[in-house]
Each structure stands twice: as C-alpha cells, then as structure tokens.
Residue frames as a rotation matrix with the C-alpha (Angstrom) as fourth column:
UNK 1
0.563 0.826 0.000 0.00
0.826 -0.563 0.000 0.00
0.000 0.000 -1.000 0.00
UNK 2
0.405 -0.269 -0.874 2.80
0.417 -0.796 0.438 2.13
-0.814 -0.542 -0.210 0.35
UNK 3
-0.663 -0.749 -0.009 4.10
0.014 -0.024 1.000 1.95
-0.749 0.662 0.027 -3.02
UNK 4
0.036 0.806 0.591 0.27
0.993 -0.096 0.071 2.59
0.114 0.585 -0.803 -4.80
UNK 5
-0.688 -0.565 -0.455 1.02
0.306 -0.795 0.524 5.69
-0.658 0.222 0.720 -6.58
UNK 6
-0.330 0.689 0.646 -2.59
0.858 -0.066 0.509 6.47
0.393 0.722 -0.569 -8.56
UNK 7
0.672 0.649 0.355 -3.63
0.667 -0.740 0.088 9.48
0.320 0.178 -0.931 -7.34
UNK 8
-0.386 -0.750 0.536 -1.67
0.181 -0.632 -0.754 13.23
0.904 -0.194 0.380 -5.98
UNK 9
-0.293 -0.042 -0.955 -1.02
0.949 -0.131 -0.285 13.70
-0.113 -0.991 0.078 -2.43
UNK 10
0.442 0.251 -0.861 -1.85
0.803 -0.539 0.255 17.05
-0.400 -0.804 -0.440 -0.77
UNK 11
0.244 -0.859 -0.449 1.48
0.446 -0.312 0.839 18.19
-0.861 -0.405 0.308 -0.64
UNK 12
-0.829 -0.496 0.256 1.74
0.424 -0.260 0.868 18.29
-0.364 0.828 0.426 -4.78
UNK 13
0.116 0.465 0.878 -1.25
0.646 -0.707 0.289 20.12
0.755 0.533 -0.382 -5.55
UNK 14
0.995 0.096 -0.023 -0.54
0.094 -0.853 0.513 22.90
0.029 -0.512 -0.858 -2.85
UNK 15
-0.506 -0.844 -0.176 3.59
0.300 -0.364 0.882 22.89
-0.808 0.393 0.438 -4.16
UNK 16
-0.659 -0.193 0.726 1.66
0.724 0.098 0.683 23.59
-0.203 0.976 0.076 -7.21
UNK 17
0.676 0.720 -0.157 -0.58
0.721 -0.604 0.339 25.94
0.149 -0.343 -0.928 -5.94
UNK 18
0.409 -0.531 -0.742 2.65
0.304 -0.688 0.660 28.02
-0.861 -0.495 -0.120 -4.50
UNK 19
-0.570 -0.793 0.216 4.60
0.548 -0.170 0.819 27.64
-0.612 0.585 0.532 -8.10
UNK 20
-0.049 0.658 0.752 1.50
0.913 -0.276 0.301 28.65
0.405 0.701 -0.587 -9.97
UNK 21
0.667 0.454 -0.591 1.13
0.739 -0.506 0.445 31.64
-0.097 -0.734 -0.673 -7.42
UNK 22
-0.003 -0.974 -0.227 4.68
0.162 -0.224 0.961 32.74
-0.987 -0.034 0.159 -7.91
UNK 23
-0.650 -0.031 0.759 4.09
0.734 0.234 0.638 32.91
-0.197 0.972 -0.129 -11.65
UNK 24
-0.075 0.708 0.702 1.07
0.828 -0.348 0.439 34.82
0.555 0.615 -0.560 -11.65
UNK 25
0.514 -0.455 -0.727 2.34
0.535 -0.492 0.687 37.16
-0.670 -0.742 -0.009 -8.74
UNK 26
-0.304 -0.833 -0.463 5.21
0.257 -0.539 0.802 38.09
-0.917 0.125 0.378 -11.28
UNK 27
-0.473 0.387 0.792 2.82
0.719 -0.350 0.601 38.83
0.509 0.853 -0.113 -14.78
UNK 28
0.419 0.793 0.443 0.51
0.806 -0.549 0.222 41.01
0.419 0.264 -0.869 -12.84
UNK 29
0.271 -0.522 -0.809 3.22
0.273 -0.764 0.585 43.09
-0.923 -0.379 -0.065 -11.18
UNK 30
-0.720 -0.669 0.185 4.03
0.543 -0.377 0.750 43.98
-0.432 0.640 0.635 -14.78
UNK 31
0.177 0.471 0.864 0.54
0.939 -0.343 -0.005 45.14
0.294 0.813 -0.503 -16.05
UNK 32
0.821 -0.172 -0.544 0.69
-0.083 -0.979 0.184 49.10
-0.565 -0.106 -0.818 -13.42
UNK 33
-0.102 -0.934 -0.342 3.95
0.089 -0.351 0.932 49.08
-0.991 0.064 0.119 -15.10
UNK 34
-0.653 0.331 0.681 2.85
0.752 0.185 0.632 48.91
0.083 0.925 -0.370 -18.72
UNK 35
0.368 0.885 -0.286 0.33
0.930 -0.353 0.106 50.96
-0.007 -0.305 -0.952 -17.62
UNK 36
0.493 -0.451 -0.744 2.45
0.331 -0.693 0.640 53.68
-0.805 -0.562 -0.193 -16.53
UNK 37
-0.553 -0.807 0.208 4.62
0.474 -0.100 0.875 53.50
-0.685 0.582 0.438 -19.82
UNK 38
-0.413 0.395 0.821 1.89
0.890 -0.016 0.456 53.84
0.194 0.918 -0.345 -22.01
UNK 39
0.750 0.386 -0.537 0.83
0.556 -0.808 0.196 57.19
-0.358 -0.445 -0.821 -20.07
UNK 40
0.263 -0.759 -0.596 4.19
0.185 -0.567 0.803 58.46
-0.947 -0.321 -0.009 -20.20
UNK 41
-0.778 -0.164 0.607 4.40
0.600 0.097 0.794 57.36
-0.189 0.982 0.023 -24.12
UNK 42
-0.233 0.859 0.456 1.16
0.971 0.233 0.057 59.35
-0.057 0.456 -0.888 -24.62
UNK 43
0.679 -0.085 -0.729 2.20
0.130 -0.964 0.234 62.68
-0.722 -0.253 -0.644 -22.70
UNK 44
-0.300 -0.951 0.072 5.33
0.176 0.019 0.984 62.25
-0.938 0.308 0.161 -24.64
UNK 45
-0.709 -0.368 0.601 3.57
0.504 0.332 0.797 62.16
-0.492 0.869 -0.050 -27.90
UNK 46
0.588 0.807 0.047 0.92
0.802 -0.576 -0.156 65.11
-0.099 0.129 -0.987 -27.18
UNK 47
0.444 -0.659 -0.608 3.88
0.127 -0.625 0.770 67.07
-0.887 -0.419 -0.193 -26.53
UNK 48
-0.541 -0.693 0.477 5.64
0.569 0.116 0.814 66.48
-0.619 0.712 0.332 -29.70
UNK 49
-0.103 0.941 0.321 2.49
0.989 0.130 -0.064 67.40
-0.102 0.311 -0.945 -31.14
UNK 50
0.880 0.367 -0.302 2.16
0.387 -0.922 0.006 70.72
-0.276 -0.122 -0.953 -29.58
UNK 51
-0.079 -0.844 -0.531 5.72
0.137 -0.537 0.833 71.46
-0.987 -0.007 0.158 -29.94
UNK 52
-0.546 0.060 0.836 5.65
0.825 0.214 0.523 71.06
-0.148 0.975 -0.166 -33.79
UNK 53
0.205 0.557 0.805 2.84
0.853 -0.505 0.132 73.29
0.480 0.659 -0.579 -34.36
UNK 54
0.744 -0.470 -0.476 4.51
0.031 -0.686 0.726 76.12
-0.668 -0.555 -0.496 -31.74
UNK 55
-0.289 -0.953 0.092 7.39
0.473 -0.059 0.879 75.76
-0.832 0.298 0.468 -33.61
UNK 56
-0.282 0.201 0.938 5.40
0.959 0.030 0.282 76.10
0.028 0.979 -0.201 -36.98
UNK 57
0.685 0.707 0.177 3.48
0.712 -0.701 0.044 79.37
0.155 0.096 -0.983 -35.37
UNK 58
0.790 -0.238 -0.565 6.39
-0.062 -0.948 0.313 81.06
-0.610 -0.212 -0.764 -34.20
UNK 59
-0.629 -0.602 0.492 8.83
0.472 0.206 0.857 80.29
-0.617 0.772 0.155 -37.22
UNK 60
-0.079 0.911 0.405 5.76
0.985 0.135 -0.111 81.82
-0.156 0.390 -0.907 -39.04
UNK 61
0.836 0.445 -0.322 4.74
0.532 -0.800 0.277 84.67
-0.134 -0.402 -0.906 -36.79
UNK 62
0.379 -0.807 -0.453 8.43
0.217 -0.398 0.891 85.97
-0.899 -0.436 0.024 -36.52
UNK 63
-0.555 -0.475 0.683 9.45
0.760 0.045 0.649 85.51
-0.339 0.879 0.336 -40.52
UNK 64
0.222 0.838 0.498 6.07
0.852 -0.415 0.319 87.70
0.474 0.353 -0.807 -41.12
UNK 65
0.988 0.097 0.123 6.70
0.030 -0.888 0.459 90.34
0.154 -0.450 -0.880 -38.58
UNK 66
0.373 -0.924 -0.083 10.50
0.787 0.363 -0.499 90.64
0.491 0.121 0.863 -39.29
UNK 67
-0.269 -0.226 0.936 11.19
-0.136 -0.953 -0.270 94.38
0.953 -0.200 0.226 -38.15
UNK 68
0.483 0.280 0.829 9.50
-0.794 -0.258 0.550 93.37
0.368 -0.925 0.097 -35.05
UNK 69
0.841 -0.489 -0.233 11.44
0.540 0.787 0.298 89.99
0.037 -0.377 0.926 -34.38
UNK 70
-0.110 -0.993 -0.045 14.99
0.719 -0.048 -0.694 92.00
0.687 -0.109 0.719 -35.07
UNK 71
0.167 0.025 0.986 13.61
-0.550 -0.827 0.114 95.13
0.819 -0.561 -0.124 -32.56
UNK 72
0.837 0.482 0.259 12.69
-0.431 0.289 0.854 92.03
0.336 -0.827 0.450 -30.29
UNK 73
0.338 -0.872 -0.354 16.24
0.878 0.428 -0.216 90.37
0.340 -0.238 0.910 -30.14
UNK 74
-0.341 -0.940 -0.002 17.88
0.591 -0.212 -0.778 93.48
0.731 -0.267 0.628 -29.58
UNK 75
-0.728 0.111 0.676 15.74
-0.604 -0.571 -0.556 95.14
0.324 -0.814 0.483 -26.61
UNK 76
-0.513 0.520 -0.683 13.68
0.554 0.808 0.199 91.90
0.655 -0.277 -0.703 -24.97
UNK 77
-0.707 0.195 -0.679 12.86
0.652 -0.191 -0.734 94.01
-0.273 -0.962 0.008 -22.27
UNK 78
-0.948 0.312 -0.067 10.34
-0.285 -0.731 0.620 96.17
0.145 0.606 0.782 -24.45
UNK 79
0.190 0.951 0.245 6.12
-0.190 0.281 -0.941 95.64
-0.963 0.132 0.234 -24.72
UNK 80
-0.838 -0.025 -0.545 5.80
-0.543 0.132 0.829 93.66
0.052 0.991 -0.125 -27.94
UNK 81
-0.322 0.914 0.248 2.48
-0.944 -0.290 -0.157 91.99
-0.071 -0.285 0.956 -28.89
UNK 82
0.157 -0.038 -0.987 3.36
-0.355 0.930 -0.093 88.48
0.921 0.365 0.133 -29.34
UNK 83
-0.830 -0.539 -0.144 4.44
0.184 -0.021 -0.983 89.00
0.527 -0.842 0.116 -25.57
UNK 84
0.208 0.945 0.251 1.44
0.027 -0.262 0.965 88.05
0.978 -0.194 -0.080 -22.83
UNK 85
0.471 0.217 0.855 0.99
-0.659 -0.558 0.505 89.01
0.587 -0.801 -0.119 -19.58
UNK 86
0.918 0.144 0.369 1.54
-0.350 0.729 0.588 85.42
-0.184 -0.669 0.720 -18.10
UNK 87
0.636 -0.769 -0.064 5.23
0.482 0.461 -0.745 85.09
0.603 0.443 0.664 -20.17
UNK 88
0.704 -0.653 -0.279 8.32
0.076 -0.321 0.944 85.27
-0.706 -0.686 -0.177 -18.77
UNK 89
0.928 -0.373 -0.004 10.98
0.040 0.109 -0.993 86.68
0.371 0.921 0.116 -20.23
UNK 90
0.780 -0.608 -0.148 14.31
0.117 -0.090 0.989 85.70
-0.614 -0.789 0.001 -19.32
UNK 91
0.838 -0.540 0.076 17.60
0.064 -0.041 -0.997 87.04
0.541 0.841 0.000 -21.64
UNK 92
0.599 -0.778 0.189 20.32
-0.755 -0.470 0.456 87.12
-0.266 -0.416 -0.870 -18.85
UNK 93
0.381 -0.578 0.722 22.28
0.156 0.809 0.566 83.67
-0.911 -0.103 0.398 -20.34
UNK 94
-0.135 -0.967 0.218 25.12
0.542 0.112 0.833 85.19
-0.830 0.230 0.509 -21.69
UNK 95
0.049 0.332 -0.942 23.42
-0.125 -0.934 -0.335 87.26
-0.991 0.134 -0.004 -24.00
UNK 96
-0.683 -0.241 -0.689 22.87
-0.705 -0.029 0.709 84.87
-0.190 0.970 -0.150 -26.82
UNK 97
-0.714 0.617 -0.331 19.92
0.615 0.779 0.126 83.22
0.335 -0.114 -0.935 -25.88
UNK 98
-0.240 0.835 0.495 15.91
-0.926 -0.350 0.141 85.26
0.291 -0.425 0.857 -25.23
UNK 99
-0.940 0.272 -0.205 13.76
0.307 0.937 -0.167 82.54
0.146 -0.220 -0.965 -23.31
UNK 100
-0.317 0.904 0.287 10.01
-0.917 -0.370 0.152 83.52
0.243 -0.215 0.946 -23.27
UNK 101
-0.983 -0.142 -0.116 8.26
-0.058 0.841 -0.538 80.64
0.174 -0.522 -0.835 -20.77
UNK 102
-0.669 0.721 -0.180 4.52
-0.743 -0.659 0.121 80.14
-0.031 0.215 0.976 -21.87
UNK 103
-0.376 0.632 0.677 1.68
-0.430 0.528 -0.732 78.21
-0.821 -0.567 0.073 -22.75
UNK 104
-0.632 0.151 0.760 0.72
0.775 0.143 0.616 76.65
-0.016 0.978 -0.208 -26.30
UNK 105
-0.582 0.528 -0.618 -1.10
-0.357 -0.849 -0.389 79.58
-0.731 -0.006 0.683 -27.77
UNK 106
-0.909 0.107 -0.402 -2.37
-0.415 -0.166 0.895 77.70
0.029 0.980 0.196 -30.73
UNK 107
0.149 0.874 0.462 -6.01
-0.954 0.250 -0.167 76.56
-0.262 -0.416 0.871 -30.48
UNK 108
-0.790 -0.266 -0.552 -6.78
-0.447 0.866 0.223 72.76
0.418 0.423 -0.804 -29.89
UNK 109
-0.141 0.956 0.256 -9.77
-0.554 -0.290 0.780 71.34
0.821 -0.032 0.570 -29.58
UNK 110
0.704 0.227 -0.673 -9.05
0.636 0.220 0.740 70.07
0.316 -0.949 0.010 -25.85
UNK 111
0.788 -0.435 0.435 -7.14
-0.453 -0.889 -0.069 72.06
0.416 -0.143 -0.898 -23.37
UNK 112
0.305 -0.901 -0.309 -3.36
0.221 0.383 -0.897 71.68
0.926 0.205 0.316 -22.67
UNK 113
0.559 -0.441 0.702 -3.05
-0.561 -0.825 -0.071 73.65
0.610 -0.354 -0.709 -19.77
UNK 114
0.858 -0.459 0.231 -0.90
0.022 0.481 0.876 71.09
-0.513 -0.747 0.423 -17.82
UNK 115
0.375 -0.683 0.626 1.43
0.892 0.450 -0.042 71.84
-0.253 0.574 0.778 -20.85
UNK 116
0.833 -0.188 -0.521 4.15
-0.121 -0.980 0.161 74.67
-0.540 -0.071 -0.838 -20.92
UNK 117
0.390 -0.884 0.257 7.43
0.917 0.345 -0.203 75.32
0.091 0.315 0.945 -22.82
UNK 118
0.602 -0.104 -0.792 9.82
0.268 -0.907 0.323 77.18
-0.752 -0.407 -0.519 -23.43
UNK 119
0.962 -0.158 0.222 10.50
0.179 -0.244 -0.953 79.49
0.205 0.957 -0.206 -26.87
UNK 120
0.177 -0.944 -0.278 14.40
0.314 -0.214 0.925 79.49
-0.933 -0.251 0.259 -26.71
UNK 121
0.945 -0.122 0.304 15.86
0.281 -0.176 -0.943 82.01
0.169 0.977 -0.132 -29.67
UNK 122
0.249 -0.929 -0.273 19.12
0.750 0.006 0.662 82.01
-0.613 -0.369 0.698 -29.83
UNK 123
0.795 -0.258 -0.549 20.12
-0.334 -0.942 -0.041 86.33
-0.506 0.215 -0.835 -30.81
UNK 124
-0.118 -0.971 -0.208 23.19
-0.414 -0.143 0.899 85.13
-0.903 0.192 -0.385 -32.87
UNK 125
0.808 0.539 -0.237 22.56
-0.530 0.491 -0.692 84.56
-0.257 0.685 0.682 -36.61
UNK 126
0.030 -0.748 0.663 23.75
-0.365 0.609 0.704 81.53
-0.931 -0.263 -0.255 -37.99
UNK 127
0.162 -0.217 0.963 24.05
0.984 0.105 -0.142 82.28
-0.070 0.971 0.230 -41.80
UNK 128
0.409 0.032 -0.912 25.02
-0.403 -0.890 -0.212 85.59
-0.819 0.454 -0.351 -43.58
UNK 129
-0.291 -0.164 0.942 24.79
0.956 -0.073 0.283 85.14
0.023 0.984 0.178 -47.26
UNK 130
-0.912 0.144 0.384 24.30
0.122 -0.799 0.589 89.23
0.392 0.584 0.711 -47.35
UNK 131
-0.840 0.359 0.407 20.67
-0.461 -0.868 -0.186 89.72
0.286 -0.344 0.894 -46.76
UNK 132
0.247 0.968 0.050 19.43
-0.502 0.084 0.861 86.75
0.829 -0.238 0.506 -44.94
UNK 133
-0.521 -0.845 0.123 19.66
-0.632 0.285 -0.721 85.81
0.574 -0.453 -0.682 -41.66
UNK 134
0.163 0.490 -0.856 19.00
0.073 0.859 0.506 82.49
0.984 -0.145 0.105 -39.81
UNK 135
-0.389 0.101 0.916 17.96
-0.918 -0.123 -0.377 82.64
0.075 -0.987 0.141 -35.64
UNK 136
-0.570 0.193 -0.799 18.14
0.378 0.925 -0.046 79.02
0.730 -0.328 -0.600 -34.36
UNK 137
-0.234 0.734 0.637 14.62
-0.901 -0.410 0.141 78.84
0.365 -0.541 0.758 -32.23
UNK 138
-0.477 0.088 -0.874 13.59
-0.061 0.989 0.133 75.61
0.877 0.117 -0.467 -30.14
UNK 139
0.197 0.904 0.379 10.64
-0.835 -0.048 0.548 74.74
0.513 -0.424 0.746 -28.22
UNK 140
-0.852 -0.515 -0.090 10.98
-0.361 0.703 -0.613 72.60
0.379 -0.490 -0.785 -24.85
UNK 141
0.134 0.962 0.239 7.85
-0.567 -0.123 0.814 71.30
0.813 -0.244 0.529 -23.64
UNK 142
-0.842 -0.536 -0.054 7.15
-0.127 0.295 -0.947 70.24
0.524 -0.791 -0.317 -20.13
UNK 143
0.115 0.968 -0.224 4.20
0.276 0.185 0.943 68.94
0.954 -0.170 -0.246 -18.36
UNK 144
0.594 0.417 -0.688 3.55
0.753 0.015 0.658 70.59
0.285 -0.909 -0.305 -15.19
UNK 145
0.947 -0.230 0.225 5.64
-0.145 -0.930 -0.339 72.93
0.287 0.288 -0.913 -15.84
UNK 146
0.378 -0.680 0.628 8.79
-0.857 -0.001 0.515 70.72
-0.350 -0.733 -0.583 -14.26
UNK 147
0.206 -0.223 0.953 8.93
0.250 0.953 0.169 67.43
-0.946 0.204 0.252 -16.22
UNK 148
-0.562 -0.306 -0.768 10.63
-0.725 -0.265 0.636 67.46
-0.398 0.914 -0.073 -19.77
UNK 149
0.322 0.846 -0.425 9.10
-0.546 -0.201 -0.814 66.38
-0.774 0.494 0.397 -22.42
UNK 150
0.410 -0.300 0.861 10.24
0.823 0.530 -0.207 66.63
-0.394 0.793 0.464 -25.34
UNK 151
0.004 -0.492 -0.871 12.50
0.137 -0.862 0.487 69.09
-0.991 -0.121 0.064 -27.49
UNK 152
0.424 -0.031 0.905 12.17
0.861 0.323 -0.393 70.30
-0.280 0.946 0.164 -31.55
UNK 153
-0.603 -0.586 -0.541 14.49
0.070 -0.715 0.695 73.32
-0.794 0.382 0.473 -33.29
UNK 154
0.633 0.295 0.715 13.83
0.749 -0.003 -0.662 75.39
-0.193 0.955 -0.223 -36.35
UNK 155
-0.665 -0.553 -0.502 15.27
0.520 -0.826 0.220 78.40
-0.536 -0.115 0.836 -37.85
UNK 156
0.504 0.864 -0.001 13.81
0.626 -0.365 -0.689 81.43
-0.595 0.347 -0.725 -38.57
UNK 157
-0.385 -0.788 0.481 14.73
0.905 -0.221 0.363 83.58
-0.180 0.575 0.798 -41.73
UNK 158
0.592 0.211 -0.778 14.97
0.282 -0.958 -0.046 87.23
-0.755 -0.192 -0.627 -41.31
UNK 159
0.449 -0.459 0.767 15.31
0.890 0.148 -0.432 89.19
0.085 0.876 0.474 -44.89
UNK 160
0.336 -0.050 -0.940 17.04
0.630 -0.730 0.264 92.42
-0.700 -0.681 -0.214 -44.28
C-alpha cells in the first residue's frame, strides 16, 4: 500500500498551488507598469504634437513680422504683442539666448493647460549670405511645468 502511486497527495497540488502563485504574482506586477509607460508614451507624444505646431506658429509669426522679431532680439525688455501678460521673459544667459516661458497659444480642440514650454531664440545669426539671416529657435515642452518632455528646433529667416 505504500508503493500505490494512482492518485496526488496534498502536498503536490498545494507545491503547485505556491509555483502557480509565484508565476502569476510576477505577470501582474508587470501590467501598473505597462500601464504607466503607455501614459508616459502618450504625454510624450501630445507634446511632440504641440511642440511642432509652436514651432510652426512662431517660425511663421516671426518671418512675417521681421522688423519686429529683429527690434525684439535686440531690446527683450520692451512691450511687444506676441508677448502676454503670463510670459516670462528671461535674456540674462550670456546674452545669446531670449527665453520667453509660456503656454501653447495655438487653439486645440481640448485644453493643454498642464502643458508649458519654453521658446528658446538664440540672438546670434547663424548664416550671412548678405541679406538673410538664420535665428536658431527651439521649443521645450514640459508637463507641469517641471517634467521634460520633449524638445524640436527650427530656424527662422529674417530678410534684411
């Protein structure tokens, strides 16, 4: 009788109970993580978004209103009208860089407002062929105003 082996003791369905347990313990600690990524992959890719079309309006807004972009590089500290109440403007880094720290201005049909960047123009042109110059501009976006984003560049071309 001791050596009649037809059916499973106890002992192996409740080791198999523990190994199975251990198994499915370590798949569902992975879904909050997945979870989390795909948030972070989603802020990440609203952001690109907004940056892109910021980039597109002020690469735009600035080529159109040249006379006022070259007044704005060389006296930041003026009233201009692209400039709102709620920007900051910060030009003290080294004096080849304006930073203006804002909100998307362009309209979308949900609001951003956990999304801010900053319009970095760098005051040093980086072409002279004569009578155009190029101002390397680049948009940082941040959620909450403290977490990076993401980061895209353009240049803007000022005829003179």
């Amino acid at each position: 009788m001791i050596n009649n082996e037809k059916g499973i003791s106890l002992i192996e369905v409740i080791a198999s109970l523990v190994i199975l347990s251990f198994i499915l313990i370590s798949f569902v600690s992975f879904f909050p993580q997945m979870g989390k990524t795909n948030n972070s992959n989603e802020d990440k890719q609203q952001a690109i978004s907004i940056a892109k079309t910021e980039l597109i309006y002020w690469k735009d807004y600035f080529e159109f209103n040249g006379p006022e972009f070259k007044s704005f590089i060389s006296t930041p500290s003026n009233s201009f009208s692209f400039i709102q109440t709620t920007d900051e403007i910060d030009s003290t880094e080294k004096e080849t860089k304006i930073i203006i720290s804002t909100k998307p201005r362009s309209t979308y049909s949900k609001p951003v407002s956990n999304y801010s960047y900053d319009l970095v123009i760098n005051t040093i042109n980086d072409l002279e062929n004569g009578t155009t110059n190029a101002y390397q501009i680049i948009i940082k976006m941040y959620k909450n105003e403290t977490i990076p984003l993401t980061e895209t560049y353009g240049y803007v071309f000022i005829n003179y």
